[in-house]
BADOZA-612063 format. One record per atom (N, C-alpha, C, CB): residue number from 1; chain; atom name; x, y, z. Coordinates in Angstrom, 3 decimals, decimal comma, padded with zeros to 6 digits. Glycine has a CB too. Layout:
<n NUM chain A atom CA u X v Y w Z>
...
//
This chain:
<n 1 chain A atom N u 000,509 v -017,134 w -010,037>
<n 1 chain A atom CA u -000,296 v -015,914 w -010,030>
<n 1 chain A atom C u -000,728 v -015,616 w -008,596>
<n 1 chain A atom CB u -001,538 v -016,053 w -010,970>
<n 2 chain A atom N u -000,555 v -014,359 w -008,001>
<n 2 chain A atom CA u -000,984 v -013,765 w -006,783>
<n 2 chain A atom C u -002,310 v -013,359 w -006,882>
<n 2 chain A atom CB u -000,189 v -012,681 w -006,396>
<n 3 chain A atom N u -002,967 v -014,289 w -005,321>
<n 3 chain A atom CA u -004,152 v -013,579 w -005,029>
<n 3 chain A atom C u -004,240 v -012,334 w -004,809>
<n 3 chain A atom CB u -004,657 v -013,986 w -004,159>
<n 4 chain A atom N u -003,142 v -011,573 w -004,699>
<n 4 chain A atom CA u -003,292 v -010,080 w -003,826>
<n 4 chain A atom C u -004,085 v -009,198 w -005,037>
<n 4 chain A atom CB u -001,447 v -009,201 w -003,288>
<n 5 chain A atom N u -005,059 v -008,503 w -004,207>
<n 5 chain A atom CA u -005,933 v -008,058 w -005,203>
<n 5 chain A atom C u -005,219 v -006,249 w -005,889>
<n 5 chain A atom CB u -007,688 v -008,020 w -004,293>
<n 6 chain A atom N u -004,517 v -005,694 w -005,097>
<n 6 chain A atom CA u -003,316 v -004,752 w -005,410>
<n 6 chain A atom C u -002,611 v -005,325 w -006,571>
<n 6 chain A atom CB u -002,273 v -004,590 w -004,172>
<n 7 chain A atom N u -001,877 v -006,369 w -006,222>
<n 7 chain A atom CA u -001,043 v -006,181 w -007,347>
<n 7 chain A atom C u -001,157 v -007,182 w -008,833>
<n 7 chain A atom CB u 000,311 v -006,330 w -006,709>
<n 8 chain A atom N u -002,592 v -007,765 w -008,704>
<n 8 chain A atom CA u -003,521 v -008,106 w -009,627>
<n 8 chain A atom C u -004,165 v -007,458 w -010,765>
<n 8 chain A atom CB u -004,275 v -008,381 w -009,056>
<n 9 chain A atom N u -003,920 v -006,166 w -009,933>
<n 9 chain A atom CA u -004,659 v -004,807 w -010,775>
<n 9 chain A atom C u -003,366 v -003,972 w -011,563>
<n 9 chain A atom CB u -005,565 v -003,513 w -009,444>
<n 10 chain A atom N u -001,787 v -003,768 w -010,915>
<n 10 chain A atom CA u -001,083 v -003,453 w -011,158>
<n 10 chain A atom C u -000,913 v -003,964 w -012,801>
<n 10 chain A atom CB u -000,401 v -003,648 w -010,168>
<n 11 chain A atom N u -000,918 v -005,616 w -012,271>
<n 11 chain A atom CA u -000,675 v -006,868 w -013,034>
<n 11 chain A atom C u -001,716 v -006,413 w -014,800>
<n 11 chain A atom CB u -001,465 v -008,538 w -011,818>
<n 12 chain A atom N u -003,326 v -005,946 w -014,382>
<n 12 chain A atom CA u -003,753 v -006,226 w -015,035>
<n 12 chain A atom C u -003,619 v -004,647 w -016,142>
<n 12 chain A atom CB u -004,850 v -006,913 w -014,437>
<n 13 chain A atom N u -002,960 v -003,526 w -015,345>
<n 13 chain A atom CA u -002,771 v -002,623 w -015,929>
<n 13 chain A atom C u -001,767 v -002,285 w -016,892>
<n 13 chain A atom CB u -002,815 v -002,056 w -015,250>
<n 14 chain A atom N u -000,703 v -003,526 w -016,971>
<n 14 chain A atom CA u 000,205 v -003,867 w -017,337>
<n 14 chain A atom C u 001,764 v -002,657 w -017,230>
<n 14 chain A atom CB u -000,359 v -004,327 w -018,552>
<n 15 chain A atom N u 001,619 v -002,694 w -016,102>
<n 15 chain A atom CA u 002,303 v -001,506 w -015,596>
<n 15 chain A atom C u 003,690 v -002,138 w -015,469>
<n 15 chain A atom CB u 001,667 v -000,847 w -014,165>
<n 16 chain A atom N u 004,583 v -001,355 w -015,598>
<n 16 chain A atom CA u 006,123 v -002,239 w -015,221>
<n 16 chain A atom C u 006,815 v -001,292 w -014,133>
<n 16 chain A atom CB u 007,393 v -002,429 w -016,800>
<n 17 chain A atom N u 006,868 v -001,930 w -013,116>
<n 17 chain A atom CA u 007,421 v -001,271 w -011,903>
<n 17 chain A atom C u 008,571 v -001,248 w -011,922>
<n 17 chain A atom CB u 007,137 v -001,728 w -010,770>
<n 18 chain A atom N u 009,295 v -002,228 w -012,604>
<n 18 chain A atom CA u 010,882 v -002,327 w -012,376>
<n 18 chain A atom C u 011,202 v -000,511 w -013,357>
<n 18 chain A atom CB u 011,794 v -004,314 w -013,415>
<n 19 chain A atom N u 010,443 v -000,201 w -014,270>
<n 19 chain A atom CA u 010,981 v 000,757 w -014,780>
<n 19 chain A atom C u 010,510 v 002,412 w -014,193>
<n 19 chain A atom CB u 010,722 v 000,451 w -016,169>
<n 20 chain A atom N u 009,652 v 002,129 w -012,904>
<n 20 chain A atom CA u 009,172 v 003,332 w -012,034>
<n 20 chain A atom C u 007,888 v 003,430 w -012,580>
<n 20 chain A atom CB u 010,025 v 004,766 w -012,117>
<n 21 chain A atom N u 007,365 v 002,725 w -013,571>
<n 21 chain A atom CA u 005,664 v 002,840 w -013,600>
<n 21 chain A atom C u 004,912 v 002,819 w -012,591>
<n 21 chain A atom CB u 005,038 v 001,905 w -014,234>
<n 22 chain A atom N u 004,021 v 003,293 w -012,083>
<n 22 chain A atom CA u 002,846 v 003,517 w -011,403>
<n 22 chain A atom C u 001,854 v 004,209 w -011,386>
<n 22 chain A atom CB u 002,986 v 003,652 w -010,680>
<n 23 chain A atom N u 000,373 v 003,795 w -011,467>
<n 23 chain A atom CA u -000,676 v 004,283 w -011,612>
<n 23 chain A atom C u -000,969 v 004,241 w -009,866>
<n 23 chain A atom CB u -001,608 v 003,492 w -012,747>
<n 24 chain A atom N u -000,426 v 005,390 w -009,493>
<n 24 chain A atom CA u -000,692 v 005,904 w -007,793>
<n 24 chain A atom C u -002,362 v 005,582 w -007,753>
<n 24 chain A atom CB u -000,270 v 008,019 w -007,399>
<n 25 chain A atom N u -003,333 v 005,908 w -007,847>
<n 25 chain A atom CA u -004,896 v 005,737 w -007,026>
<n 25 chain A atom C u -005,038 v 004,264 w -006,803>
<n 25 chain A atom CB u -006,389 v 006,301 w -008,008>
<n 26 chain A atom N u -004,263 v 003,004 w -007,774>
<n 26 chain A atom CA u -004,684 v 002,053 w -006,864>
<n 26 chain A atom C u -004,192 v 001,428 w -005,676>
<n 26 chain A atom CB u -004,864 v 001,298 w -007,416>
<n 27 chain A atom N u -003,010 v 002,578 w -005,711>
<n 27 chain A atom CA u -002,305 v 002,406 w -004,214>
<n 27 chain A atom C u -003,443 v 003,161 w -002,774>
<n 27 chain A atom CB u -000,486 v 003,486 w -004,339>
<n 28 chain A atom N u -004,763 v 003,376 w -002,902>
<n 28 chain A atom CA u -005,484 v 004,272 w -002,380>
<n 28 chain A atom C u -005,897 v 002,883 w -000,738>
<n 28 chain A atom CB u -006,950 v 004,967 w -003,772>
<n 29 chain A atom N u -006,174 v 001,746 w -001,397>
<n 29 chain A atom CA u -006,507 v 001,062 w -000,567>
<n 29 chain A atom C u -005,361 v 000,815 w 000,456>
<n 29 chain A atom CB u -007,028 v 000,054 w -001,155>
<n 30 chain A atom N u -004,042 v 000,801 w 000,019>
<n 30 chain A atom CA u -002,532 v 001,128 w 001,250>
<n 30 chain A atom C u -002,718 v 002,388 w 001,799>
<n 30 chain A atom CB u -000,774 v 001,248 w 000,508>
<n 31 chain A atom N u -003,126 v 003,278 w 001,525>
<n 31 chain A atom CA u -002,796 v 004,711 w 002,021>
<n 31 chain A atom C u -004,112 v 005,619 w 002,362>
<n 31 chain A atom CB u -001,920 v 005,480 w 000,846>
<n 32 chain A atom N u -005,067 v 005,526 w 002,152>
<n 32 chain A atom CA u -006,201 v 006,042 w 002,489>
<n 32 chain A atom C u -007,437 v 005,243 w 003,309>
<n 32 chain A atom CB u -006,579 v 006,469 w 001,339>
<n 33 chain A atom N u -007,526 v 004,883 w 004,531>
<n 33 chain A atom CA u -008,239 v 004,445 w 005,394>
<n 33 chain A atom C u -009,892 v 004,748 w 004,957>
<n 33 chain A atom CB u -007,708 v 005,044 w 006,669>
<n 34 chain A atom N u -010,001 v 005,961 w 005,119>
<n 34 chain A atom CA u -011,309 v 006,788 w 004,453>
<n 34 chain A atom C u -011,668 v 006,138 w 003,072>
<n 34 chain A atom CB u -010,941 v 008,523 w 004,154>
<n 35 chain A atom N u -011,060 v 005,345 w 002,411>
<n 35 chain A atom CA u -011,853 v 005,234 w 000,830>
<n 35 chain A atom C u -012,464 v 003,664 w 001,057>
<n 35 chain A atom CB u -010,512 v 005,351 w -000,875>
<n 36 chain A atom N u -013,267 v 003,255 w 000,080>
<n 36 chain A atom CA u -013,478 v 001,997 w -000,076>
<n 36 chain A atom C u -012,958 v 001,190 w -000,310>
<n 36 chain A atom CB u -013,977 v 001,795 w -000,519>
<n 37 chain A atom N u -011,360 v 001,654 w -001,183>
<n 37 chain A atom CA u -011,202 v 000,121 w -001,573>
<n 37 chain A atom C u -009,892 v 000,128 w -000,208>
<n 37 chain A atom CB u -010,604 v -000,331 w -003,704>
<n 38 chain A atom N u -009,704 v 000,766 w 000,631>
<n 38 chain A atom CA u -009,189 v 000,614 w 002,181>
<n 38 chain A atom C u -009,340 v -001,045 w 002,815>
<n 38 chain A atom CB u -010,258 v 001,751 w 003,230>
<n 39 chain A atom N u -011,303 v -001,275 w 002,511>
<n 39 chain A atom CA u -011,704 v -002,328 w 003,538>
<n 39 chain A atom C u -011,898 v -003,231 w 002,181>
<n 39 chain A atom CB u -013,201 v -002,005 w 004,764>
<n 40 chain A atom N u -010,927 v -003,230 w 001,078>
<n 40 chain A atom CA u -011,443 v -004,105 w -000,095>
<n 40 chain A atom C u -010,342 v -005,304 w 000,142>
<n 40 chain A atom CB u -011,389 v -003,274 w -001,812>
<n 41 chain A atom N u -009,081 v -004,673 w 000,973>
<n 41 chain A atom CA u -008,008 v -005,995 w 000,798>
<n 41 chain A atom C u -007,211 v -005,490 w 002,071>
<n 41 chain A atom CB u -006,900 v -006,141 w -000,921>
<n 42 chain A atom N u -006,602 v -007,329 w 002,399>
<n 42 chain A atom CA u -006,477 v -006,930 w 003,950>
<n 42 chain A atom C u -004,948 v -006,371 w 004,265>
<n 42 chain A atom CB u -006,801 v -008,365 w 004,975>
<n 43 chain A atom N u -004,550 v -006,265 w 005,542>
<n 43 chain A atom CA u -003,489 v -005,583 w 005,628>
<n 43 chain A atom C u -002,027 v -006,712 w 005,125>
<n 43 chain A atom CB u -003,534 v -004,970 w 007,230>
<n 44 chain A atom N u -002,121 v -007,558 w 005,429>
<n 44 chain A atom CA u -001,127 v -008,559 w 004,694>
<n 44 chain A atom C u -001,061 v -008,104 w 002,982>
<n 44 chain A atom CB u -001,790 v -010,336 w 004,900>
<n 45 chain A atom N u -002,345 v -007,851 w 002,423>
<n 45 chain A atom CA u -002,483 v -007,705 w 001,106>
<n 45 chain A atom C u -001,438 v -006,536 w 001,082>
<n 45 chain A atom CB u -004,022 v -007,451 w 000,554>
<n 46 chain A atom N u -001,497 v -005,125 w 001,700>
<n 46 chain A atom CA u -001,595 v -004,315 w 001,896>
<n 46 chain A atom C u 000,266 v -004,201 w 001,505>
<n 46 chain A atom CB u -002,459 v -004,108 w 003,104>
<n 47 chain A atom N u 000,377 v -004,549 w 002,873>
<n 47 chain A atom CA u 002,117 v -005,175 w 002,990>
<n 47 chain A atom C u 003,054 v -005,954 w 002,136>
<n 47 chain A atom CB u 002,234 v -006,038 w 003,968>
<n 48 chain A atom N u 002,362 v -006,833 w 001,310>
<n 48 chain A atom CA u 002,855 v -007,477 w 000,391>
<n 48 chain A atom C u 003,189 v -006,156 w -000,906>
<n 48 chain A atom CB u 001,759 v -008,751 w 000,065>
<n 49 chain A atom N u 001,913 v -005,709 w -001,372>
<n 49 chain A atom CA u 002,029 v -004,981 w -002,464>
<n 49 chain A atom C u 003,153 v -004,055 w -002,224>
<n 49 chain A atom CB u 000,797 v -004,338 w -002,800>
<n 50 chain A atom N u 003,291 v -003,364 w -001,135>
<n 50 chain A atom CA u 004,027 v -001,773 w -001,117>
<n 50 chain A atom C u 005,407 v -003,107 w -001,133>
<n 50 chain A atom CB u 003,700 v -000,168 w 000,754>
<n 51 chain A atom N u 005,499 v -003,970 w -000,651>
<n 51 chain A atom CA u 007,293 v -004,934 w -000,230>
<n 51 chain A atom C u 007,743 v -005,357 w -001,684>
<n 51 chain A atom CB u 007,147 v -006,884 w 000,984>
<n 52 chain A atom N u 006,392 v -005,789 w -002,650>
<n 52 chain A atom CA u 006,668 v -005,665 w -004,227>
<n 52 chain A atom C u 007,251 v -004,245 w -004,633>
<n 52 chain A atom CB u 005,233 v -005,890 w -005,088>
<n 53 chain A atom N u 006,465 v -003,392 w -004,624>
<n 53 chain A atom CA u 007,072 v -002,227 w -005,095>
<n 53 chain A atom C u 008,182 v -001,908 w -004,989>
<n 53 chain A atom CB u 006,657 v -001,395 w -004,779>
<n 54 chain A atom N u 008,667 v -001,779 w -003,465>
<n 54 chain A atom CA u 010,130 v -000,868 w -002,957>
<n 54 chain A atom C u 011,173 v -002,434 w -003,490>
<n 54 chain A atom CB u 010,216 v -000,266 w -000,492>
<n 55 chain A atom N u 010,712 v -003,358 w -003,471>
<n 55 chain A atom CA u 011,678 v -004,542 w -003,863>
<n 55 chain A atom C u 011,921 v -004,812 w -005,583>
<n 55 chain A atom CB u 010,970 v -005,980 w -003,172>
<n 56 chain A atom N u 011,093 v -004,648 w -006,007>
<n 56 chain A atom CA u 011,536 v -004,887 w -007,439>
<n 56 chain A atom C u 010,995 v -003,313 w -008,099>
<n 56 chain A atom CB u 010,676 v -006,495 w -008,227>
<n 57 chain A atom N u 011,059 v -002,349 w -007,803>
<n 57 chain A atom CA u 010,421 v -001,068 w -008,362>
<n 57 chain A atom C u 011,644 v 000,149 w -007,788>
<n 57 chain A atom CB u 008,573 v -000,815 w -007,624>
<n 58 chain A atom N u 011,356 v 001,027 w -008,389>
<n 58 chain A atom CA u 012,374 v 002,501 w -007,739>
<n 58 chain A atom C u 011,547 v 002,777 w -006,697>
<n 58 chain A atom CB u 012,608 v 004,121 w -008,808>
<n 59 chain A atom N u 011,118 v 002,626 w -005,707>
<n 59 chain A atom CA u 010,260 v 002,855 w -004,402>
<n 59 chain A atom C u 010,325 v 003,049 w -003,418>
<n 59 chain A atom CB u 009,753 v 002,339 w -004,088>
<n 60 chain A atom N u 009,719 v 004,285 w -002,979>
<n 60 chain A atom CA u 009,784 v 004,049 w -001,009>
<n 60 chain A atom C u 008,678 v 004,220 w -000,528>
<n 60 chain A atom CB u 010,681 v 005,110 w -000,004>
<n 61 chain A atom N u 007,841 v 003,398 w 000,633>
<n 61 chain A atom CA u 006,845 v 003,656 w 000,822>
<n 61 chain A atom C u 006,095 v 005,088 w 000,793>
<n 61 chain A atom CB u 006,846 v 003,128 w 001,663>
<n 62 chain A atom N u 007,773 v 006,236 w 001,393>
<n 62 chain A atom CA u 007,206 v 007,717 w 001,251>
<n 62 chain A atom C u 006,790 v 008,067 w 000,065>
<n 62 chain A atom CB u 008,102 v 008,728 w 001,568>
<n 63 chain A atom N u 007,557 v 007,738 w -001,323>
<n 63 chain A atom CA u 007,597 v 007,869 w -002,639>
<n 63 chain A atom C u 005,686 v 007,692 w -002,843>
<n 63 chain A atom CB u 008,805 v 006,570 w -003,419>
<n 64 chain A atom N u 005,880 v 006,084 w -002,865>
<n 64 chain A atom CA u 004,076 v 005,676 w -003,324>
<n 64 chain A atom C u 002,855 v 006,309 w -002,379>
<n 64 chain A atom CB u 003,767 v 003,782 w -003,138>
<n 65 chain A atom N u 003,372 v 006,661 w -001,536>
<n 65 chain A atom CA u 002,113 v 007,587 w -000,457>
<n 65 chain A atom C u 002,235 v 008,883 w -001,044>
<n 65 chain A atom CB u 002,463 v 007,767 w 001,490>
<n 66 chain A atom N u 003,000 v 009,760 w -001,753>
<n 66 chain A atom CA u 002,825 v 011,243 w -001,758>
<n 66 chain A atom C u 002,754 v 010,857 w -003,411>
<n 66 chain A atom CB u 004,193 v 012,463 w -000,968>
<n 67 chain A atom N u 003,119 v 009,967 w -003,896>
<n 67 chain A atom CA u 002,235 v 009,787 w -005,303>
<n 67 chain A atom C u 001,020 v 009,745 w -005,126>
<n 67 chain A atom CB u 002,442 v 008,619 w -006,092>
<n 68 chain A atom N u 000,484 v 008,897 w -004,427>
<n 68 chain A atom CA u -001,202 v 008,315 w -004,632>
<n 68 chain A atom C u -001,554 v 009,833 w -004,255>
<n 68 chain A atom CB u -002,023 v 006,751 w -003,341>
<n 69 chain A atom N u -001,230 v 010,379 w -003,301>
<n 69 chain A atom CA u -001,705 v 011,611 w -002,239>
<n 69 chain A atom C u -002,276 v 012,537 w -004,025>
<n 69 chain A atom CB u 000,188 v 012,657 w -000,825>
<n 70 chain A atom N u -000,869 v 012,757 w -004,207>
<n 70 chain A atom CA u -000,465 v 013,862 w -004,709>
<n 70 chain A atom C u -001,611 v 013,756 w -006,412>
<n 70 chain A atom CB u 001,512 v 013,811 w -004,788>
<n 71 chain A atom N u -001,631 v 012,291 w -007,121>
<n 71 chain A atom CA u -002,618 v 011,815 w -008,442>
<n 71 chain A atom C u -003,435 v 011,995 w -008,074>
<n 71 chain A atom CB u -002,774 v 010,607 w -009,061>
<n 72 chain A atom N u -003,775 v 011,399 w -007,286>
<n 72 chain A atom CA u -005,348 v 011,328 w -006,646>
<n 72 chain A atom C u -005,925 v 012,555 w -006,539>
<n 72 chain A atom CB u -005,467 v 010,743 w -005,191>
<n 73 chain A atom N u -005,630 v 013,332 w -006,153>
<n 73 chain A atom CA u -006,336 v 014,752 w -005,205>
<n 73 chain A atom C u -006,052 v 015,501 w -006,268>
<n 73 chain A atom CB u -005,598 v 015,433 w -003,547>
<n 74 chain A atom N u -004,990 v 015,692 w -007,097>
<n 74 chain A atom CA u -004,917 v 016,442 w -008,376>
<n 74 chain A atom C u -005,449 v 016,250 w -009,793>
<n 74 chain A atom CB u -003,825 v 016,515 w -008,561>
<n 75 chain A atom N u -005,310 v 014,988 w -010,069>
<n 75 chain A atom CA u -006,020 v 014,095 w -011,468>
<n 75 chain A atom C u -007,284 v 013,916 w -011,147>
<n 75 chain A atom CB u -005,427 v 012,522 w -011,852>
<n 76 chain A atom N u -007,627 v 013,081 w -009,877>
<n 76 chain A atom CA u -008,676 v 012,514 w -009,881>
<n 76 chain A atom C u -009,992 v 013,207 w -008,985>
<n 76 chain A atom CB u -008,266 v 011,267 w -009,510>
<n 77 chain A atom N u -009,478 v 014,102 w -008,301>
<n 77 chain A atom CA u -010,360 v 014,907 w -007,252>
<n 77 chain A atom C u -010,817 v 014,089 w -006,394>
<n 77 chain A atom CB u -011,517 v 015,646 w -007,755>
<n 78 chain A atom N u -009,685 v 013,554 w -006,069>
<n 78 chain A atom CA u -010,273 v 012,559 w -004,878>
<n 78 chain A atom C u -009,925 v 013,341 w -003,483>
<n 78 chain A atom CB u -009,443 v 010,852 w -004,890>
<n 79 chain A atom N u -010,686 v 012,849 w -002,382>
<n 79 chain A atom CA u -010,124 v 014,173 w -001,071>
<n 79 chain A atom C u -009,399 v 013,211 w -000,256>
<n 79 chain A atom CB u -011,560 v 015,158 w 000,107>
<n 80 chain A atom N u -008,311 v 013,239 w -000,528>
<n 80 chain A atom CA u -007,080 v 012,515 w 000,111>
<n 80 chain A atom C u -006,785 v 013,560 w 000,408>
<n 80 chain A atom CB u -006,026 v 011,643 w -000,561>
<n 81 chain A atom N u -006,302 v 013,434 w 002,162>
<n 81 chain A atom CA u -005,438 v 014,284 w 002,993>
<n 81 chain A atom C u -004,186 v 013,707 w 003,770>
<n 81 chain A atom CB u -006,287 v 014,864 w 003,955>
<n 82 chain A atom N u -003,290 v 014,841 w 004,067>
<n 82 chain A atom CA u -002,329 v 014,190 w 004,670>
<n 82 chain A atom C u -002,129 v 013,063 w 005,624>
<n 82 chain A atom CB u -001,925 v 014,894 w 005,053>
<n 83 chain A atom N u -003,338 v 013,564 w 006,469>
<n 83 chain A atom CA u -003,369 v 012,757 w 007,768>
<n 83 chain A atom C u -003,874 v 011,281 w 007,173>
<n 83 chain A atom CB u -004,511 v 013,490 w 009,037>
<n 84 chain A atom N u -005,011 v 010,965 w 006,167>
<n 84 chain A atom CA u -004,890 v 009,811 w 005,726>
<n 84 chain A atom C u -003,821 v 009,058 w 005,482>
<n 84 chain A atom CB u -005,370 v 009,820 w 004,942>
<n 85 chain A atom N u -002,750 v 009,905 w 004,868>
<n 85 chain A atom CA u -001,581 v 008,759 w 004,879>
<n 85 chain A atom C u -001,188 v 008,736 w 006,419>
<n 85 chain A atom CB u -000,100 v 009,166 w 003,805>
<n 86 chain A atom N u -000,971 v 009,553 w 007,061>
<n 86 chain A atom CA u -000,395 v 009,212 w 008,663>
<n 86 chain A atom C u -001,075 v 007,841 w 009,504>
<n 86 chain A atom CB u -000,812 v 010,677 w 009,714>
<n 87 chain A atom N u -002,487 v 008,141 w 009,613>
<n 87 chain A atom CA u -003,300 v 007,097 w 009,814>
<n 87 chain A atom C u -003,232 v 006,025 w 008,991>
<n 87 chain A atom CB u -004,425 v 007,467 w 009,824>
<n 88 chain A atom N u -002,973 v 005,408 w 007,876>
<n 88 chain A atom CA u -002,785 v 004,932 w 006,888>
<n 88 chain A atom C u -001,404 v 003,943 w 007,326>
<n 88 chain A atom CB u -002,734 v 006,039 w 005,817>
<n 89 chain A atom N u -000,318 v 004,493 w 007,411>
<n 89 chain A atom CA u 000,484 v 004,036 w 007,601>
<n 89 chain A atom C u 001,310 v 003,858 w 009,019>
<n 89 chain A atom CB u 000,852 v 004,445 w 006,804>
<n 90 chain A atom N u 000,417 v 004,556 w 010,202>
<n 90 chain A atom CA u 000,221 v 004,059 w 011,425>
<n 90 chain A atom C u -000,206 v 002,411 w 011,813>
<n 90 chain A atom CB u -000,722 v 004,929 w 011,845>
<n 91 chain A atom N u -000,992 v 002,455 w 011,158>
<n 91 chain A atom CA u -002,370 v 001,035 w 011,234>
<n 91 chain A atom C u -001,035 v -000,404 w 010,493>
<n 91 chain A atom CB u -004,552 v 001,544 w 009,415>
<n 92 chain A atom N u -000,677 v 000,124 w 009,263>
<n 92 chain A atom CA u 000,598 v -000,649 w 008,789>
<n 92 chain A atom C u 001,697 v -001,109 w 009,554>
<n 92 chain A atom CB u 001,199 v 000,034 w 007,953>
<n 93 chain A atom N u 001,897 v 000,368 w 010,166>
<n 93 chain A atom CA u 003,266 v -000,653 w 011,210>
<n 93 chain A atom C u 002,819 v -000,886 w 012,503>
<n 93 chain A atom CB u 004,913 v 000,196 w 011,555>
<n 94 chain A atom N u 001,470 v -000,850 w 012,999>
<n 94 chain A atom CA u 000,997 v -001,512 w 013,767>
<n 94 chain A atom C u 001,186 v -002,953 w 013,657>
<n 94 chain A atom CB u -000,061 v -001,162 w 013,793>
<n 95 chain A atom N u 000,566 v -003,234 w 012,286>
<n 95 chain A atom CA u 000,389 v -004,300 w 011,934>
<n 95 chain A atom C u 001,350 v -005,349 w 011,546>
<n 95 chain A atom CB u -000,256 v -004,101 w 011,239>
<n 96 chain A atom N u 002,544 v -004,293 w 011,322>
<n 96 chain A atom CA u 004,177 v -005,151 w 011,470>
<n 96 chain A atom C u 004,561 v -005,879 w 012,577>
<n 96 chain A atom CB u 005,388 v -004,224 w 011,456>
<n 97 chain A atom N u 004,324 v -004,764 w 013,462>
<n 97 chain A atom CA u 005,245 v -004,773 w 014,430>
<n 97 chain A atom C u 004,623 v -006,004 w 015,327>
<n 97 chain A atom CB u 005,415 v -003,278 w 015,160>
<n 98 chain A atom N u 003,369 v -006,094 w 015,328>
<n 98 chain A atom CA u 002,359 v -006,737 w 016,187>
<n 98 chain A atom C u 003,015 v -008,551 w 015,520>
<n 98 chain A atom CB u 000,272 v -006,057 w 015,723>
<n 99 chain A atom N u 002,469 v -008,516 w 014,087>
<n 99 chain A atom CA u 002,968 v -009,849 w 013,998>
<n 99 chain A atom C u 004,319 v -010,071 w 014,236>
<n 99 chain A atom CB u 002,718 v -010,347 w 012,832>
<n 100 chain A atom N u 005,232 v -008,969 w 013,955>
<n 100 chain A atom CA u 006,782 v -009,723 w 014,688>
<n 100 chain A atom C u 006,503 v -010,028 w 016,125>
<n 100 chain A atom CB u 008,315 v -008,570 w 014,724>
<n 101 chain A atom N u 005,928 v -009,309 w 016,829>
<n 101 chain A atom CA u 005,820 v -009,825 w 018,781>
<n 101 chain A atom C u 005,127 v -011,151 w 018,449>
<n 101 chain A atom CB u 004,526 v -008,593 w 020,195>
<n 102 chain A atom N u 004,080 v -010,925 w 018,151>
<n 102 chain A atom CA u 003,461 v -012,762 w 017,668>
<n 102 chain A atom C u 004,610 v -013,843 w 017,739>
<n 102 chain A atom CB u 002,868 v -012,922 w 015,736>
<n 103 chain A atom N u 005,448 v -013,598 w 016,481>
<n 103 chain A atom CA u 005,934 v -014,384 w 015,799>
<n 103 chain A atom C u 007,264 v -014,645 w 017,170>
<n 103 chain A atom CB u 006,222 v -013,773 w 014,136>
<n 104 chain A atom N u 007,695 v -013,829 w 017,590>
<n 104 chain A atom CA u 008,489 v -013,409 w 018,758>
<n 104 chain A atom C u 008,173 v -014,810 w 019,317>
<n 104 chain A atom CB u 008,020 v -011,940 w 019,691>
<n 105 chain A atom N u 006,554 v -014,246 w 020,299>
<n 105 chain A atom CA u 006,258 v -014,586 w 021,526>
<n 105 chain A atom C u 006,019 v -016,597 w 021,098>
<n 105 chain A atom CB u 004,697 v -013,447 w 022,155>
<n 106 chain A atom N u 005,628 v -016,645 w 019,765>
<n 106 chain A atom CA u 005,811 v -018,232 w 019,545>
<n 106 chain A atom C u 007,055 v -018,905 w 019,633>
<n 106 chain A atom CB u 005,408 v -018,601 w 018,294>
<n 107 chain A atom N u 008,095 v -018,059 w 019,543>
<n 107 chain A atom CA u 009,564 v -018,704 w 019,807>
<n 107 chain A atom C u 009,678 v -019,577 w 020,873>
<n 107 chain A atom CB u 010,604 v -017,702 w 020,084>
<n 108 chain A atom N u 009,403 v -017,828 w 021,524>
<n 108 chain A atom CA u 009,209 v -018,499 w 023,044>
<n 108 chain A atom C u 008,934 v -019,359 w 023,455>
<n 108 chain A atom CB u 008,646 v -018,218 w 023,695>
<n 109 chain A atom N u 007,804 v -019,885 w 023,189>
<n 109 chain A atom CA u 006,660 v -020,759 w 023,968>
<n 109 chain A atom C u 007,126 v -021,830 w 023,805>
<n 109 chain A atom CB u 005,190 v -020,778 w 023,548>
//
C-alpha cells in the first residue's frame, strides 16, 4: 500500500484508471498551486501520482490538467485558472529536472 496521499484517495474512491476513470478535483493538489490541498502533499507525491496515471491509465499530463481545470471550475465552482496549471506544472518540471542534475552531479563526484 502507497503512502502517496493522491493516489490513496484515488485508491479510496475506488476509481479504475486503467479504464479512463477519474475524479479530476483530486488532481487539484498536482495542478493548482493556489488551493490547499497544493501544500497537502509533496512534489515527489505529486510526480508519482500523475507517472501512475499516464502509466497504467489512458493519460497525459495535458489530459489530467484540462480535466481537473475544466470539473473543477464547471462542477465544482472552484476558481481554477489557466495560469494555475502553467505555474503548476512549471514548479513540476522544475522539480524533475533539478533532481536529474542532482542525480547527474552525484555520478560525478
Amino acid at each position: 500500500m502507497t503512502n502517496n496521499k493522491i493516489l490513496k484517495e484515488i485508491k479510496c474512491r475506488d476509481i479504475d484508471i486503467s479504464k479512463g476513470e477519474m475524479e479530476a478535483c483530486i488532481l487539484r493538489g498536482c495542478f493548482q498551486t493556489s488551493c490547499t490541498e497544493w501544500n497537502m502533499t509533496t512534489m515527489d507525491e505529486k510526480t508519482e501520482a500523475i507517472k501512475e496515471l499516464i502509466t497504467n491509465g489512458d493519460f497525459s499530463t495535458l489530459k489530467l490538467s484540462m480535466m481537473m481545470l475544466d470539473t473543477c471550475t464547471n462542477e465544482y465552482n472552484k476558481e481554477v485558472k489557466p495560469i494555475d496549471l502553467v505555474i503548476a506544472m512549471g514548479e513540476i518540471i522544475d522539480h524533475l529536472l533539478k533532481d536529474k542534475v542532482e542525480n547527474k552531479s552525484n555520478l560525478i563526484d
